[in-house]
C-alpha positions, 0 to 999 in steps of 0.5 A: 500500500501506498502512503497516501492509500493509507493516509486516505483510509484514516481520513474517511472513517477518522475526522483528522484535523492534522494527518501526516504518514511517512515510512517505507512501504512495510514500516509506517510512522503517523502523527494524528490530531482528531478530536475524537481521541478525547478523553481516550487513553494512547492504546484507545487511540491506537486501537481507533486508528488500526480499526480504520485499517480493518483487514489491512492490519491482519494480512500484513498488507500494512505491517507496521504503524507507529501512532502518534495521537493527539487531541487538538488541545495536545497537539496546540501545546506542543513546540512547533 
């Protein structure tokens, strides 16, 4: 799959203010901020954003993501 094969399929079933993904073709790094992650814990987010993957995630098709997740609150007072 393709970053932006990814990046789509988050988007159409996660309201994203800010998507970035990045990565090789196996290993796939993103940062999201949705607020939808408020008042969920990191691996309820996690859990969020691997449903939007559904079947992509079980046959290996996406092999590895690592999440960043953030509320807009969190991303805002992060140093940019």
């Amino acid at each position: 799959m393709t970053a932006d094969q990814i990046r789509d399929m988050i988007a159409a079933s996660l309201l994203c203010e800010h998507i970035t993904l990045n990565g090789d073709g196996r290993h796939w790094f993103t940062t999201i901020v949705s607020a939808a992650f408020e008042g969920k814990r990191a691996i309820q987010r996690h859990q969020m954003v691997y449903a939007t993957l559904g079947e992509k995630m079980k046959t290996d098709e996406v092999h590895a993501l690592s999440i960043k997740a953030y509320t807009p609150v969190e991303w805002a007072a992060l140093p940019q």
